[in-house]
PLY file of the C-alpha trace (Angstrom):
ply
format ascii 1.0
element vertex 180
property float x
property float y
property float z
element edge 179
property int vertex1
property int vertex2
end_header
-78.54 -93.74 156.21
-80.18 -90.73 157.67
-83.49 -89.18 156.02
-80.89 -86.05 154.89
-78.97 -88.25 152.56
-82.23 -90.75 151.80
-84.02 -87.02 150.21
-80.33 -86.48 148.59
-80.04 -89.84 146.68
-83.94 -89.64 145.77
-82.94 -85.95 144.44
-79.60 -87.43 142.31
-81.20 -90.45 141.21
-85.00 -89.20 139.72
-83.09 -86.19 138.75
-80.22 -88.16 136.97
-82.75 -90.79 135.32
-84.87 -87.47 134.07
-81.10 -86.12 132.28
-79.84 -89.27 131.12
-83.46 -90.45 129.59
-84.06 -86.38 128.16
-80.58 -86.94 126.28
-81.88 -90.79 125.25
-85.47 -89.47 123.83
-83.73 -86.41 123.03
-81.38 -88.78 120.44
-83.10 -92.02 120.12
-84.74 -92.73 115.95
-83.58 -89.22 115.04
-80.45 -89.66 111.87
-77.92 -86.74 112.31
-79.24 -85.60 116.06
-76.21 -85.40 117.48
-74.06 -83.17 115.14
-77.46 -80.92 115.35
-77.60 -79.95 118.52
-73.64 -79.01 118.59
-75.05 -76.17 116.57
-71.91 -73.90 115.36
-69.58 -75.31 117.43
-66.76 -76.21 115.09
-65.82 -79.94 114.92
-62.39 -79.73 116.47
-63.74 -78.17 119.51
-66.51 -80.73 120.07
-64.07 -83.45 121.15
-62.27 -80.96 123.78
-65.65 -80.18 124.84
-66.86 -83.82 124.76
-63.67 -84.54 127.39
-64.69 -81.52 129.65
-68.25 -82.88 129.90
-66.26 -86.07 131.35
-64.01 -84.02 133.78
-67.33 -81.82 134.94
-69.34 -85.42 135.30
-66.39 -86.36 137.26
-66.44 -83.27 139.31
-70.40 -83.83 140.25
-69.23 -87.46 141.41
-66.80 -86.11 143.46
-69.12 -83.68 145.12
-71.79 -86.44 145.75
-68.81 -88.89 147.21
-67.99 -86.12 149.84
-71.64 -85.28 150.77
-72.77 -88.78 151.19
-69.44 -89.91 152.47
-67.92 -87.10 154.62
-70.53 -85.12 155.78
-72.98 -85.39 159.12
-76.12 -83.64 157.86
-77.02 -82.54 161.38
-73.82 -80.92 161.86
-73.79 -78.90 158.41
-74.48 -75.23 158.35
-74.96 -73.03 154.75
-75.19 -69.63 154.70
-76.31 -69.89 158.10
-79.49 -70.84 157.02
-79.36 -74.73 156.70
-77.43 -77.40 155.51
-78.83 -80.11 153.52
-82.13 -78.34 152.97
-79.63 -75.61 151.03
-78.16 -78.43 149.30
-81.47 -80.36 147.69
-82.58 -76.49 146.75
-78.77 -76.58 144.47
-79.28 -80.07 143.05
-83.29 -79.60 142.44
-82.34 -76.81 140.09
-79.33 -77.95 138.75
-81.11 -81.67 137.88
-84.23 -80.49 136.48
-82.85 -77.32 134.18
-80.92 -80.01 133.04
-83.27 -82.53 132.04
-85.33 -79.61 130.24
-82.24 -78.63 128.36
-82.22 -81.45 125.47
-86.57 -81.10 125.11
-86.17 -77.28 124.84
-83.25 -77.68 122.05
-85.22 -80.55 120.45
-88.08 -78.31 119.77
-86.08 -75.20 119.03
-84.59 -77.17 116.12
-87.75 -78.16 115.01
-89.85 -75.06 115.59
-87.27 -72.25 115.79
-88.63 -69.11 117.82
-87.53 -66.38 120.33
-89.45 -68.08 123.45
-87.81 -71.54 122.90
-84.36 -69.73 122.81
-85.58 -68.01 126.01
-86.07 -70.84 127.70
-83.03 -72.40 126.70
-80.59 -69.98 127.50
-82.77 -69.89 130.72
-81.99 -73.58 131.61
-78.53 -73.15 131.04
-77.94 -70.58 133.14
-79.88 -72.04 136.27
-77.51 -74.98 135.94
-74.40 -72.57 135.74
-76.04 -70.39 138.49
-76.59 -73.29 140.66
-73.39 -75.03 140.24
-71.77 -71.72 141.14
-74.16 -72.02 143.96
-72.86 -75.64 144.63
-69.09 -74.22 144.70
-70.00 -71.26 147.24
-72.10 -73.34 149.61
-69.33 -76.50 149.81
-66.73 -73.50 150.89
-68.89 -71.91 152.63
-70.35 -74.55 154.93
-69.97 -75.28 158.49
-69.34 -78.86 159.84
-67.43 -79.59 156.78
-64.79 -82.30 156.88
-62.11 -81.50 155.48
-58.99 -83.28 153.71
-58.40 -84.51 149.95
-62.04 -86.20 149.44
-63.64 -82.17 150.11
-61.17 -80.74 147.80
-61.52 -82.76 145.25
-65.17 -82.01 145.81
-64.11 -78.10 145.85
-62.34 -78.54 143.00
-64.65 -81.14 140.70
-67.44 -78.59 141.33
-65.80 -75.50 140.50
-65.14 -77.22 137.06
-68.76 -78.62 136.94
-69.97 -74.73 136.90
-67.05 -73.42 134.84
-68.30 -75.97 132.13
-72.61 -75.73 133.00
-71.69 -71.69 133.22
-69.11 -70.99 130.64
-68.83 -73.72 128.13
-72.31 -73.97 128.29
-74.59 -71.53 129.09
-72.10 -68.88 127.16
-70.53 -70.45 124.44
-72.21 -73.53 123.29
-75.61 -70.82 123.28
-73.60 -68.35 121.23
-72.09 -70.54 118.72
-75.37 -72.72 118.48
-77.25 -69.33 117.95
-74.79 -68.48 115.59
-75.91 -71.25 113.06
-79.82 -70.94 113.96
0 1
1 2
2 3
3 4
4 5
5 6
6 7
7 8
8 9
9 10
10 11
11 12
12 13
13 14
14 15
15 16
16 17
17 18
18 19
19 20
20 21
21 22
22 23
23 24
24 25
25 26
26 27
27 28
28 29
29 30
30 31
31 32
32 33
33 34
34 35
35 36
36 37
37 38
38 39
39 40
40 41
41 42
42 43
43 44
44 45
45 46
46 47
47 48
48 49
49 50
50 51
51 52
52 53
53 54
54 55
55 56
56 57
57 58
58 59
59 60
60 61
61 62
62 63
63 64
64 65
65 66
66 67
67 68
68 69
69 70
70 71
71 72
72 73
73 74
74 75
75 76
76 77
77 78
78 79
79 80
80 81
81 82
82 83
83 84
84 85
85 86
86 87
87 88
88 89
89 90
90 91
91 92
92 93
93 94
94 95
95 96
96 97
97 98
98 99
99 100
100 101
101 102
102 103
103 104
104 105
105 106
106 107
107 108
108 109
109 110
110 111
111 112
112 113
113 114
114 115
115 116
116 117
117 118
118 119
119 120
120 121
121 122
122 123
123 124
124 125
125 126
126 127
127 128
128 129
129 130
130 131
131 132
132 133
133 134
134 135
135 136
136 137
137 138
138 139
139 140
140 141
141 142
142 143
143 144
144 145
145 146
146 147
147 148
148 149
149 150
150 151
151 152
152 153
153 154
154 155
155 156
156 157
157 158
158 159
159 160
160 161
161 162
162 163
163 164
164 165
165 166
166 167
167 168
168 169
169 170
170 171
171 172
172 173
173 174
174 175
175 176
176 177
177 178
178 179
């Protein structure tokens, strides 16, 4: 495994154990935790949005399969700039707005104010921003290998940043404002 994909794992897996152990401190001792930080989203939407959270998740996977899988980092162009170094910019952002997310909300609860909700609704939409990023630069990219693995890739990430974008960083933050 080249050094490309060696800074790429390091990248996923801090940045995944940072998300996955924000949303376990974020939940962990706290009764009723959950249903609090859906906010005003109504209750039969939270179960369609549970499922796309599954589908986006899926979507990321299938991104990471074709860049560890199907690409050769020296032969990847983005933008015309670079190739993986464009890629660990994308998942940087996208892996630590997302581990800030469930702190930020935690604390808004607690100690409602307009800089908390700032920086919320800032999180959010560097994740959206970025996945959108993530979508453009797999398209965009030279040296790309194509055939069903890249667009499922395509494909999984464009629903990653409909859901990190729309469902997200648009709805979720307007409904959950809603019952602030």
């Amino acid at each position: 495994m080249g050094m490309e994909l060696v800074i790429m794992l390091i990248i996923n897996l801090l940045g995944g154990a940072a998300v996955i152990g924000s949303y376990i401190f974020g939940l962990k001792g706290k009764s009723g935790a959950a249903g609090v930080l859906w906010g005003g989203v109504p209750a039969g939407v939270r179960s369609l949005y549970t499922a796309s959270m599954l589908v986006a998740t899926a979507g990321y996977f299938a991104v990471l399969y074709h860049i560890y899988f199907r690409l050769v980092p020296d032969q990847v162009t983005i933008f015309g700039v670079g190739g993986y170094a464009v890629l660990y910019v994308i998942f940087a952002l996208i892996m630590v707005a997302s581990a800030l997310w469930m702190p930020l909300t935690r604390m808004y609860v607690a100690n409602p104010g307009a800089g908390l909700w700032t920086a919320i609704r800032t999180v959010l939409f560097i994740v959206g921003l970025a996945s959108v990023a993530l979508v453009i630069a797999l398209i965009a990219m030279t040296g790309k290998v194509t055939g069903l693995p890249y667009w499922l890739a395509v494909i999984g990430s464009a629903y990653f940043a409909f859901h990190t974008l729309i469902l997200d960083g648009i709805i979720w933050a307007a409904l959950f404002g809603r019952s602030a």
